[in-house]
N, CA and C of each residue as an Amber inpcrd file, in Angstrom:
protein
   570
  30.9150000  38.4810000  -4.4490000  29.6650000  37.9270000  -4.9140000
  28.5610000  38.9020000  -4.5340000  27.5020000  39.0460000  -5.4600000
  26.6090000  40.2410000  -5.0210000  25.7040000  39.6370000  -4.3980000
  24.7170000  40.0790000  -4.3730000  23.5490000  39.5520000  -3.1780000
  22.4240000  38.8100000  -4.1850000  22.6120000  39.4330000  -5.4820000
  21.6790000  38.4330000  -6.5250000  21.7900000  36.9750000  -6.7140000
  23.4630000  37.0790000  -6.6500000  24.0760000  36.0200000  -6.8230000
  24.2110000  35.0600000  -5.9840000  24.1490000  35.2420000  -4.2790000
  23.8950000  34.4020000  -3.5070000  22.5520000  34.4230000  -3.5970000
  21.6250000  35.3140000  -3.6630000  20.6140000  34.3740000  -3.6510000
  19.8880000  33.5820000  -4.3810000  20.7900000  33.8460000  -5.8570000
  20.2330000  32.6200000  -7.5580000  20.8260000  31.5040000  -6.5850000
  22.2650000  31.4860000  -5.7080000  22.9610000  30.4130000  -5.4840000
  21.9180000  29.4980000  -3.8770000  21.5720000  30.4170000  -3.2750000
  20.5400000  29.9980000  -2.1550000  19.2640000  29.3210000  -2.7440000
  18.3440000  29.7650000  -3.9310000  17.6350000  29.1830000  -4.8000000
  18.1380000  27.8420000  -4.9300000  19.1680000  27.9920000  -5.6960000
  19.7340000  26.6660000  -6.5200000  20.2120000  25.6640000  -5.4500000
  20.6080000  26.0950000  -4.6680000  20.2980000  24.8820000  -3.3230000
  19.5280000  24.6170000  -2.8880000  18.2650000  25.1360000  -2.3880000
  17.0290000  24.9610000  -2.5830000  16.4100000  23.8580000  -3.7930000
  16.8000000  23.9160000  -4.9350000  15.8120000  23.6180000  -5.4990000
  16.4420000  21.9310000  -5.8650000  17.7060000  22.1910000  -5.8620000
  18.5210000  20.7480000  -5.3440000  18.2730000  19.8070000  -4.3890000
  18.2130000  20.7940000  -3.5830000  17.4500000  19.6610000  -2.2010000
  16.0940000  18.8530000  -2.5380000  15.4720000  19.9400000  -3.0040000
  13.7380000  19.7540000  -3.1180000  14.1240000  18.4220000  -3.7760000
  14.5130000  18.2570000  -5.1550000  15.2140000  17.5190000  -6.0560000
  15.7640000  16.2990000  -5.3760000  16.4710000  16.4220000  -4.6220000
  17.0400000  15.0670000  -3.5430000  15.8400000  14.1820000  -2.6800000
  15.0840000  15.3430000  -1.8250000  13.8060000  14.9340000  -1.4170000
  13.2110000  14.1640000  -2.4350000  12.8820000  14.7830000  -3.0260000
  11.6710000  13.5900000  -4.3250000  11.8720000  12.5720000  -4.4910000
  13.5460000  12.7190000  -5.1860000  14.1140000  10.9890000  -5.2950000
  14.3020000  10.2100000  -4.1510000  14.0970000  10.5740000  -3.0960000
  14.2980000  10.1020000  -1.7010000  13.0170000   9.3330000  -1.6180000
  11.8540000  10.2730000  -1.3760000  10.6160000   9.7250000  -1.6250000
  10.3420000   8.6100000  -2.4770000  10.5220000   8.7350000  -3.4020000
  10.4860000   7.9240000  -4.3940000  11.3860000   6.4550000  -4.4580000
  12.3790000   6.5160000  -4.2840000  13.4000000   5.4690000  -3.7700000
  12.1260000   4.6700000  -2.2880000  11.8100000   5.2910000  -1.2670000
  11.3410000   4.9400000  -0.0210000  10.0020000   4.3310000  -0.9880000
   9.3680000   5.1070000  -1.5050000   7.7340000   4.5220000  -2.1790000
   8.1900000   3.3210000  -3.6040000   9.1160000   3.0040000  -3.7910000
   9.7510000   1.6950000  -4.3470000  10.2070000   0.4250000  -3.6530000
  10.8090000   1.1470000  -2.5910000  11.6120000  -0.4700000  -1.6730000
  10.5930000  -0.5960000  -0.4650000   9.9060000  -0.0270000  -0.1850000
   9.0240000  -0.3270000   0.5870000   7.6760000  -0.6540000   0.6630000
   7.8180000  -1.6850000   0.0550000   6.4880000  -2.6030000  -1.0800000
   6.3170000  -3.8090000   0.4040000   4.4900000  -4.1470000   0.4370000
   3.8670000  -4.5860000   1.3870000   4.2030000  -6.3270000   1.3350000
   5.1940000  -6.5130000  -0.1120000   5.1210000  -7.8680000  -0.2310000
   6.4770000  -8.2860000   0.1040000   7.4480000  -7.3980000   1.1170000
   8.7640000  -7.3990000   1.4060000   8.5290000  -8.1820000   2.8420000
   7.5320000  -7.5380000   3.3840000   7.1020000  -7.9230000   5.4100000
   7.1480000  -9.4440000   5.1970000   7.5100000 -10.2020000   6.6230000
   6.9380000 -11.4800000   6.2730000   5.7440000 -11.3920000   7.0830000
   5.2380000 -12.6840000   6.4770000   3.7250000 -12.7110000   7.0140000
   3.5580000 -13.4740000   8.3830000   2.9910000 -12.5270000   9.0860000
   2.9460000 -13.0940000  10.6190000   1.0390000 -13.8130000  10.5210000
   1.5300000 -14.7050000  11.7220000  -0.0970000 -15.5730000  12.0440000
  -1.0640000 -14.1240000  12.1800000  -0.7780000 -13.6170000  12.7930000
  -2.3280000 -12.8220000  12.7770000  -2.7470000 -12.1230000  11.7650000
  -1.9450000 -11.7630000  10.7750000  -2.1500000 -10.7000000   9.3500000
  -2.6870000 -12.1280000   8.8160000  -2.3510000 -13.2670000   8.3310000
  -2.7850000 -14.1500000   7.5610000  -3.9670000 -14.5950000   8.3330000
  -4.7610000 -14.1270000   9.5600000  -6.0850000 -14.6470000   9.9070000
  -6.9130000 -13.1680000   9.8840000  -6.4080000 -12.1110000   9.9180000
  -6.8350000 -10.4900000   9.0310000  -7.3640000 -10.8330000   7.8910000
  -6.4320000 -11.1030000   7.0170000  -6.5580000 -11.4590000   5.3280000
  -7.5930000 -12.1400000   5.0740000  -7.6880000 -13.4430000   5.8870000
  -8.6190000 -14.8660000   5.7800000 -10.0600000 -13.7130000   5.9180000
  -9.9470000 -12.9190000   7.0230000 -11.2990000 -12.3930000   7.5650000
 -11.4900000 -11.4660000   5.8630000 -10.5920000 -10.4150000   5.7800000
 -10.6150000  -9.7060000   4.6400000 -11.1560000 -10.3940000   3.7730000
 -11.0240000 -11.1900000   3.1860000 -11.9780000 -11.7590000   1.7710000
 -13.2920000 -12.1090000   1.8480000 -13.3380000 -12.6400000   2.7260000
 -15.2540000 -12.7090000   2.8180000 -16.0790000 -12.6150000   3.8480000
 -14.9500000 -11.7770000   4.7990000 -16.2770000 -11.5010000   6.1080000
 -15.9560000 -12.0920000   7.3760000 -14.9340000 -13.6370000   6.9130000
 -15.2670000 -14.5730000   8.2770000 -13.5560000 -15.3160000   8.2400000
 -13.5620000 -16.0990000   9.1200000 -11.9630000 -16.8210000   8.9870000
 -12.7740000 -18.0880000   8.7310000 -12.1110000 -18.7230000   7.5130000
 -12.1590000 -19.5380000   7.0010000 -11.0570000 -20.7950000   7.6860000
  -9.8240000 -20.1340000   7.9250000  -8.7080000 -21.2800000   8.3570000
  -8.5180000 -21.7260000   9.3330000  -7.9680000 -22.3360000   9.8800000
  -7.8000000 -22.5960000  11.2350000  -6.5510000 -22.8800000  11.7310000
  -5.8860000 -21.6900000  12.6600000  -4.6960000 -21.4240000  13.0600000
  -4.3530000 -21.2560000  14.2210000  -3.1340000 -21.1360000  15.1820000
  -2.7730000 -21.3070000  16.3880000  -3.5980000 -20.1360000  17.1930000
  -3.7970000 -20.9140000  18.4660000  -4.8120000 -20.3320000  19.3220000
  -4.0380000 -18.0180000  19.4680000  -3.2880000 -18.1260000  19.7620000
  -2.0910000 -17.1750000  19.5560000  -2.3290000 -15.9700000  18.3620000
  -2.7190000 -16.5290000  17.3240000  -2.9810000 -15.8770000  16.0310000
  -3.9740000 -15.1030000  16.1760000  -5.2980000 -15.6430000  16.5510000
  -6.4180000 -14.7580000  16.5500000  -6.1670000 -13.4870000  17.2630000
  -5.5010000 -14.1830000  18.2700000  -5.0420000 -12.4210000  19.6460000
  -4.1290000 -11.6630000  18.5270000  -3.2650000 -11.9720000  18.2830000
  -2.7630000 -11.5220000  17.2670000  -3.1900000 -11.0940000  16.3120000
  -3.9210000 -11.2230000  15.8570000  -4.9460000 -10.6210000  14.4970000
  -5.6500000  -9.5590000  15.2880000  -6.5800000  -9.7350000  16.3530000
  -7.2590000  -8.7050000  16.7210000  -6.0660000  -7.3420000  17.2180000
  -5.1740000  -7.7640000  17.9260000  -4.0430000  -6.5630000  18.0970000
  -3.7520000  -5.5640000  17.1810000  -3.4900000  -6.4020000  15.7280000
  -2.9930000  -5.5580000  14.6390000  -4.2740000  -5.3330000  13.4700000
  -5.3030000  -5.3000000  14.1820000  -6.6180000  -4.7450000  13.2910000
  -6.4140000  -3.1340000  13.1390000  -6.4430000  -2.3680000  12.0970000
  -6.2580000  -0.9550000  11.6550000  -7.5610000  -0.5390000  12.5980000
  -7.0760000   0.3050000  13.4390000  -8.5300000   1.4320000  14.2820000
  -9.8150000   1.5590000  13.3900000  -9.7700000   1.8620000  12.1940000
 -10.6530000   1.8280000  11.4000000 -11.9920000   0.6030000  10.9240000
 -11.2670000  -0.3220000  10.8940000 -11.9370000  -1.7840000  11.2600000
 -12.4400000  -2.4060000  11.7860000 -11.4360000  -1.9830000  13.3060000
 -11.9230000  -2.5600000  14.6010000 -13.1740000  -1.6870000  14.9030000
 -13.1330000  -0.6850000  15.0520000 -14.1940000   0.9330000  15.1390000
 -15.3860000   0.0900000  13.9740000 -15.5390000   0.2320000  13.0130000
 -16.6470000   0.4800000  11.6330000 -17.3030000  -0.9410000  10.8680000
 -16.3810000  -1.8390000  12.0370000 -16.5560000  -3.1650000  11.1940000
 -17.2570000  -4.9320000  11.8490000 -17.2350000  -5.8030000  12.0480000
 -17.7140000  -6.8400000  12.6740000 -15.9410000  -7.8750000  12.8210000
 -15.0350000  -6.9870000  13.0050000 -14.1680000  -8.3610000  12.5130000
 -13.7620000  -8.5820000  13.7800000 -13.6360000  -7.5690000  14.6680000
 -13.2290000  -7.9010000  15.9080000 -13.6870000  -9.1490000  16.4580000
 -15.1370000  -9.5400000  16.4790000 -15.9910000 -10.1610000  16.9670000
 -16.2990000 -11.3300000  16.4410000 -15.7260000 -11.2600000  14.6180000
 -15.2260000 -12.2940000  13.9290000 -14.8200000 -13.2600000  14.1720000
 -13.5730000 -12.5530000  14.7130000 -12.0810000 -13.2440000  14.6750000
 -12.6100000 -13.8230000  16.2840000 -13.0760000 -12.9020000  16.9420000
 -13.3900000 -14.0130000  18.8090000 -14.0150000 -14.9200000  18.6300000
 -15.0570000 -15.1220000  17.5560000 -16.2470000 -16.2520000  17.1570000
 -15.2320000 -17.2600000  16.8440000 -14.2650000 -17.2220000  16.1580000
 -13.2440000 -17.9680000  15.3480000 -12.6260000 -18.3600000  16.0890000
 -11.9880000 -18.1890000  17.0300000 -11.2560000 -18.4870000  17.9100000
 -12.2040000 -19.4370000  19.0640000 -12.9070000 -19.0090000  19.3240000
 -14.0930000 -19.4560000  20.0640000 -14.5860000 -21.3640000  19.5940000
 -15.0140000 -20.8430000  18.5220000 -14.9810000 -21.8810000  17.1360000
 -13.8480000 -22.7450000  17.4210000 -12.9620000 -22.6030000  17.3740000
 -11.8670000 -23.4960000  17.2010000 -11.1700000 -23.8690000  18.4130000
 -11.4930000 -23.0630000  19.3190000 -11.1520000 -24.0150000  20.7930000
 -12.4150000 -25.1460000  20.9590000 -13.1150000 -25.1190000  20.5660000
 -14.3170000 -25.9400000  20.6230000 -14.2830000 -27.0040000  19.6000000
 -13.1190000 -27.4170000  18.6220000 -13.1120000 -27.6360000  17.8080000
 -14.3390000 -27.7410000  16.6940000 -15.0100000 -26.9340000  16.3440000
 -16.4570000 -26.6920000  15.5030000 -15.8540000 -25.3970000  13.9410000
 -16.5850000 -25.8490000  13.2410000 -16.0750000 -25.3710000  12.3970000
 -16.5450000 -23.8800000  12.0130000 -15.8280000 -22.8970000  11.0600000
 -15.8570000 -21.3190000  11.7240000 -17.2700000 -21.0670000  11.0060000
 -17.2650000 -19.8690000  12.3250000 -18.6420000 -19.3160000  11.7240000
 -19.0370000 -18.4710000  10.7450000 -20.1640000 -18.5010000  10.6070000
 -20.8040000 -17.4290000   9.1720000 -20.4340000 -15.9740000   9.3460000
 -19.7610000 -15.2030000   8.4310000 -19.9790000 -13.6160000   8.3590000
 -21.1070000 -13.3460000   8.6120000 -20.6120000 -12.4580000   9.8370000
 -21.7880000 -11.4710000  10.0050000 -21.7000000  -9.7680000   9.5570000
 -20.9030000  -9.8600000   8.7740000 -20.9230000  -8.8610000   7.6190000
 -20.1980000  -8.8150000   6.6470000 -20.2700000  -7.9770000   5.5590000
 -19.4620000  -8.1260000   4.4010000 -18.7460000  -6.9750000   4.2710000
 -16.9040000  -7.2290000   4.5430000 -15.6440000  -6.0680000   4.0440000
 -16.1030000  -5.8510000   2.7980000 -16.5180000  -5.9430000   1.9450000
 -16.6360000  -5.2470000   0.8700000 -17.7890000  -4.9560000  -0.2400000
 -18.6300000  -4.3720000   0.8710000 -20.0440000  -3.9840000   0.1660000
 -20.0090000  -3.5940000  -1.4610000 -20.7430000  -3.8910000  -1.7960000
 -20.8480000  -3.1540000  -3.6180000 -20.0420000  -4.2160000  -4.7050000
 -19.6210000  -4.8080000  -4.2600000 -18.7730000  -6.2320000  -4.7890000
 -19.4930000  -7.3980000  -5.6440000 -20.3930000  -7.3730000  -4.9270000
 -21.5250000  -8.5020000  -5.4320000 -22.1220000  -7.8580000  -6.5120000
 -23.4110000  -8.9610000  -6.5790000 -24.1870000  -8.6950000  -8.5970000
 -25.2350000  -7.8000000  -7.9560000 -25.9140000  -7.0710000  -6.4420000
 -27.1250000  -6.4950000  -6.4140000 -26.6650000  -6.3500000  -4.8030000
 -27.9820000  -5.4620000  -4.7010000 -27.5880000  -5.0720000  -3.1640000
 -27.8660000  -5.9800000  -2.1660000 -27.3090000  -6.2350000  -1.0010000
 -27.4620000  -7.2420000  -0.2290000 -26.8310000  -8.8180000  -0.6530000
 -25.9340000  -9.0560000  -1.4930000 -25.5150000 -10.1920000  -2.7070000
 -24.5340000 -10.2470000  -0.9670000 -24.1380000 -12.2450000  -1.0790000
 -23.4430000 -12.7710000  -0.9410000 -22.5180000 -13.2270000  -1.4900000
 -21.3090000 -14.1250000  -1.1920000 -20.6730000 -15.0740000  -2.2410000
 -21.6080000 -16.2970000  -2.0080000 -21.5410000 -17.2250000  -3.2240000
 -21.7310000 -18.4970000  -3.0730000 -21.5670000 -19.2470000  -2.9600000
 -22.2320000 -20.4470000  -1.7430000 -21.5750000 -21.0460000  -1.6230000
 -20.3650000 -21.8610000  -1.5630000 -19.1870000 -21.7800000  -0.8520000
 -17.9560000 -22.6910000  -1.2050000 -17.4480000 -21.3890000  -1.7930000
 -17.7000000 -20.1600000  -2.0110000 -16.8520000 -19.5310000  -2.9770000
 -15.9080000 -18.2810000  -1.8560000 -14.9080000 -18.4860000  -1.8870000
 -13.9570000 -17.4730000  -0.5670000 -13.8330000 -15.8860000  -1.2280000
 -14.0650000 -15.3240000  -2.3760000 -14.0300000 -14.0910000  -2.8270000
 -13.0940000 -14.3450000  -3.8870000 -12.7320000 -13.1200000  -4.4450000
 -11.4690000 -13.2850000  -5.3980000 -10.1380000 -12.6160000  -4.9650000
  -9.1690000 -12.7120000  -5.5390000  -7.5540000 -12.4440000  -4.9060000
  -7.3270000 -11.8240000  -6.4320000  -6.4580000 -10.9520000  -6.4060000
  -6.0870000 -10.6890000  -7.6170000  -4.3370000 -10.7360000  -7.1340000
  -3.5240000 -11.6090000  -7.7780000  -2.3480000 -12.1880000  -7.8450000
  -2.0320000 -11.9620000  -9.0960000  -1.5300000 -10.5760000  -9.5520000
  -0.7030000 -10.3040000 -10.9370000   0.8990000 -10.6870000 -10.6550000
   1.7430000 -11.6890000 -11.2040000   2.8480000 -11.4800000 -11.5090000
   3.7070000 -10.4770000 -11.7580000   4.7690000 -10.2500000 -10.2720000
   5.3430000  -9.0840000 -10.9210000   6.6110000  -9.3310000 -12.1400000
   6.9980000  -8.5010000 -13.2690000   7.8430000  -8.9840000 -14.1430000
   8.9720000  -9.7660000 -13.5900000   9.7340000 -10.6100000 -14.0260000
  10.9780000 -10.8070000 -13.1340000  10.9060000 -12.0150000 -12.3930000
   9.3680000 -12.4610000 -12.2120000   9.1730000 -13.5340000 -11.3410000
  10.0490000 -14.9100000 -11.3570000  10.5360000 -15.4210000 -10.9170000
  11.5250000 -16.7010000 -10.8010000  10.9310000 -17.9370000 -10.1750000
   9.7790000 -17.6200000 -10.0600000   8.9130000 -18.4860000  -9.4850000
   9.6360000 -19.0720000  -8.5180000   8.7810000 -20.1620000  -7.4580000
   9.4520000 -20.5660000  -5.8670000  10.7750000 -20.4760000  -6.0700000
  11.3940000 -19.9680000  -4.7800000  12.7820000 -19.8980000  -4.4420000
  13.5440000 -18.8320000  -5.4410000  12.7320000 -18.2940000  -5.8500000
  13.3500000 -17.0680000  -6.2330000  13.1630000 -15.4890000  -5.9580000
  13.6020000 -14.5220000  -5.9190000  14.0680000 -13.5630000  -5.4340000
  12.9420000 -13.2210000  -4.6930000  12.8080000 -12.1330000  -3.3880000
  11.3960000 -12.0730000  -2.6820000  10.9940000 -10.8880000  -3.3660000
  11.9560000  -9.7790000  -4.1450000  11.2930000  -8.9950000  -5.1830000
  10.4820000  -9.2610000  -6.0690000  10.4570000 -10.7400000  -6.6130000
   9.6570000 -11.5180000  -7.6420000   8.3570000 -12.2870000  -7.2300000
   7.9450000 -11.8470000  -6.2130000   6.6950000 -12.5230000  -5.5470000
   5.4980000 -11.6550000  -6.3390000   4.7770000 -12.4510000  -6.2540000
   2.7770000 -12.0280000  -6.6570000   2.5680000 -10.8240000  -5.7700000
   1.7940000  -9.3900000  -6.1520000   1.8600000  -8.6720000  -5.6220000
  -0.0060000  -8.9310000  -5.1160000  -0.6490000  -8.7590000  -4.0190000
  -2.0710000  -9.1830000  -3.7510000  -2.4580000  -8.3130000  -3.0460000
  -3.7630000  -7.0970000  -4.0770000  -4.2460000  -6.6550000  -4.2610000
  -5.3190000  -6.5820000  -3.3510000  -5.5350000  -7.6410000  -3.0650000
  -6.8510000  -7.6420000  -1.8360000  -6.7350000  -8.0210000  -0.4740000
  -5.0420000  -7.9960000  -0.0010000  -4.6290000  -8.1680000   0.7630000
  -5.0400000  -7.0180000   1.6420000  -5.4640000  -7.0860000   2.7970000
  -5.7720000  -5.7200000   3.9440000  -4.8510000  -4.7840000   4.3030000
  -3.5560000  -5.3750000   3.9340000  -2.9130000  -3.9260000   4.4380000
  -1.8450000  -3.9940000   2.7760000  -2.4660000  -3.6590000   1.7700000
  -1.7520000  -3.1970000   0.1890000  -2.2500000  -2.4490000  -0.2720000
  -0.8530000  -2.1190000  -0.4950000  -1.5180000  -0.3240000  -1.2650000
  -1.9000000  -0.0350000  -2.4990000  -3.0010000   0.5580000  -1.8040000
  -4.1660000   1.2280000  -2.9340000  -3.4490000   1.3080000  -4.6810000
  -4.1570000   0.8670000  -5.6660000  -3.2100000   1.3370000  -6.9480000
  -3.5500000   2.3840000  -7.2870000  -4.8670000   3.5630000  -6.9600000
  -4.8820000   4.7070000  -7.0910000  -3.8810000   5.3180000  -6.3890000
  -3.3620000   5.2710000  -5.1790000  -2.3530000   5.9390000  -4.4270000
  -1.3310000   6.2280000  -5.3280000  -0.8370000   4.5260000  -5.4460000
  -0.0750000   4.4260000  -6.4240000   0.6510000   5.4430000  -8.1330000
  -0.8570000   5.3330000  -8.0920000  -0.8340000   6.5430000  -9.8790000
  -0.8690000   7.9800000  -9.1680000  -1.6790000   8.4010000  -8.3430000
  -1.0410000   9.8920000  -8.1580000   0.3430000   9.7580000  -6.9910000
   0.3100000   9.2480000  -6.5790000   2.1460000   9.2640000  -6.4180000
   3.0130000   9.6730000  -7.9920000   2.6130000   8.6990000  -8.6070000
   3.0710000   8.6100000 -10.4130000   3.3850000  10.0130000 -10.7650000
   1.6630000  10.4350000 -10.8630000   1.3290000  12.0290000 -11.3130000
   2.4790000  12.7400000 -10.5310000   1.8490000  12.8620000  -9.5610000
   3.0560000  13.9510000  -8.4520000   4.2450000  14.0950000  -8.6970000
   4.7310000  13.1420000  -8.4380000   6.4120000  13.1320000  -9.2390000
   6.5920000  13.4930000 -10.7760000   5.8490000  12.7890000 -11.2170000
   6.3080000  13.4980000 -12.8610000   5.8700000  15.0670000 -12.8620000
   4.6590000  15.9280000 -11.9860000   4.7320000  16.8050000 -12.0910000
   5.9170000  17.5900000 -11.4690000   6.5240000  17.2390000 -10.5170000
   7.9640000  17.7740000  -9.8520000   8.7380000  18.1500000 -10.6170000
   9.0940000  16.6000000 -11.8190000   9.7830000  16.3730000 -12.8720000
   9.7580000  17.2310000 -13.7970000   8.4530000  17.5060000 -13.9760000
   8.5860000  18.6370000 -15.0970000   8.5010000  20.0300000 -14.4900000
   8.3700000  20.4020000 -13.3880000   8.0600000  22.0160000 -13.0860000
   9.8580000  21.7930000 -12.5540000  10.8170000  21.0420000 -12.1260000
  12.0330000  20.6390000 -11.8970000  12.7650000  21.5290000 -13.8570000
  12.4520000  20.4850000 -14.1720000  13.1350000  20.8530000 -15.7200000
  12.7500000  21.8090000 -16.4160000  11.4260000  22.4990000 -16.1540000
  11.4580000  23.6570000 -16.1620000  11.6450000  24.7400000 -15.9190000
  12.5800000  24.6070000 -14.5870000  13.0510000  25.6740000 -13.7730000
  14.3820000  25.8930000 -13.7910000  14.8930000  24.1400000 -14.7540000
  16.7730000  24.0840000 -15.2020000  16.3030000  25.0600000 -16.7340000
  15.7230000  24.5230000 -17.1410000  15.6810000  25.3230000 -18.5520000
  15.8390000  26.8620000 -18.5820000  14.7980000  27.4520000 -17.6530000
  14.8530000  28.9290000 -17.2230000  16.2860000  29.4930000 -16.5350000
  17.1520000  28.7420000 -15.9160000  18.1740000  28.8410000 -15.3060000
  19.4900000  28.5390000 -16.3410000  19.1240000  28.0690000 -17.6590000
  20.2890000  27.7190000 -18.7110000  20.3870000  28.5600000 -18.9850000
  18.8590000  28.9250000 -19.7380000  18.8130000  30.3780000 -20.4960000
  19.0780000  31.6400000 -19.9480000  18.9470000  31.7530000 -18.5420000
  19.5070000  32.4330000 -17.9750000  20.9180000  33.4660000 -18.0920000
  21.8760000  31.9870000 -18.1320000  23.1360000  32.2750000 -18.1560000
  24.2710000  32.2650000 -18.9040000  22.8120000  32.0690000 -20.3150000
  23.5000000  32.3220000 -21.7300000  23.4010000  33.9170000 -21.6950000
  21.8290000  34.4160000 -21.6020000  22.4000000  36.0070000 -21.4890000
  22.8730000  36.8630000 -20.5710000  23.6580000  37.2740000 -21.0530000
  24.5880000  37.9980000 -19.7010000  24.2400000  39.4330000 -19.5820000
  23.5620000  40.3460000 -19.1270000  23.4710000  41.5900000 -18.9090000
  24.9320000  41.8600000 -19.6080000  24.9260000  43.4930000 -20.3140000
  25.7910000  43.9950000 -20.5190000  26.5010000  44.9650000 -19.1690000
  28.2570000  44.9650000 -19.0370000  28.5720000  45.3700000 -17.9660000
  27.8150000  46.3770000 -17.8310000  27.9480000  47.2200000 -16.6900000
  27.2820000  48.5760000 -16.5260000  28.6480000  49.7350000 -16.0000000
C-alpha cells in the first residue's frame, strides 16, 4: 500500500468518524427532550415563578428550598426570584396568600413599556401537541411540549442545530461524491 493510499484510507476514517459523531449528536439532541425528566416540587414552583414573576401555587414547605437550590446561576444572580420564592414560602407558612411580583421574567412581553398582566391573568403557556399524542396514559414521548417552561429548549437552538447538521450533511456528501469520482478515474500505470 503506498503512502497516498493510507492516507486517502486515514482520511476516510476520519471522515467516518466525523460522520458517526454527528449522528451521535443528533440521536443525543433527539432523546434528550426536557419533557422526558419528571417533574420535581421545586421545578414546578420555578415554572409557577417563570410565568409571571411570583408563585401563584401553594406547595410543600420542602419545594420552595428546592426551587431556590435548582435556580440556573443566571436567575438567581440577574433576577428577583430568589426572594420570590422566600416571600412565598414565607407567605405560606403564615398561611396568607402569595405575594405580588416584584419583577417581571419577561420584559418586552406586554402591550408597552412597564405593562403588567391583568388581573387574574397567569401569562400564557404555549402547549403545542406533539404528533403522535395518545392523550392521558399514553406514551411519555406523546406529551405537550411547553415552551415557556424555564428550563426548555430554545426553538432557535433548535433550528440551527437543524442548519448545522444538514450543513455536515451536505459538505459529508460532498466529499462521498468527490471520493466516487475519484475512483472511477484511475491514473494510467506509470
Amino acid at each position: 500500500m503506498t503512502s497516498s493510499a493510507r492516507r486517502q484510507t486515514s482520511i476516510n476514517r476520519a471522515a467516518y468518524s466525523l460522520a458517526l459523531l454527528a449522528l451521535a449528536a443528533l440521536a443525543a439532541l433527539t432523546l434528550a427532550s426536557p419533557g422526558n425528566a419528571a417533574d420535581s416540587c421545586g421545578k414546578k414552583v420555578v415554572d409557577d415563578w417563570y410565568a409571571d414573576g411570583r408563585v401563584d401555587g401553594t406547595y410543600p414547605a420542602h419545594c420552595y428550598d428546592d426551587a431556590i437550590e435548582i435556580l440556573p446561576r443566571d436567575v438567581r444572580d440577574y433576577s428577583s426570584a430568589k426572594e420570590d420564592i422566600e416571600r412565598a414560602l414565607q407567605n405560606r407558612l403564615r398561611g396568607l396568600p402569595a405575594p405580588p411580583a416584584t419583577t417581571d421574567p419577561t420584559p418586552g412581553d406586554g402591550d408597552g413599556p412597564g405593562s403588567s398582566p391583568e388581573p387574574g391573568e397567569t401569562g400564557t403557556t404555549d402547549t403545542t401537541p406533539i404528533p403522535g399524542d395518545n392523550g392521558p396514559g399514553g406514551p411519555e414521548a406523546g406529551a405537550t411540549v411547553d415552551t415557556a417552561s424555564a428550563d426548555s429548549v430554545p426553538v432557535p437552538l433548535l433550528i440551527l442545530a437543524g442548519l448545522a447538521l444538514l450543513l455536515v450533511a451536505a459538505g459529508s456528501a460532498g466529499y462521498l461524491a468527490r471520493r466516487v469520482q475519484a475512483r472511477r478515474v484511475q491514473p494510467p500505470p506509470a
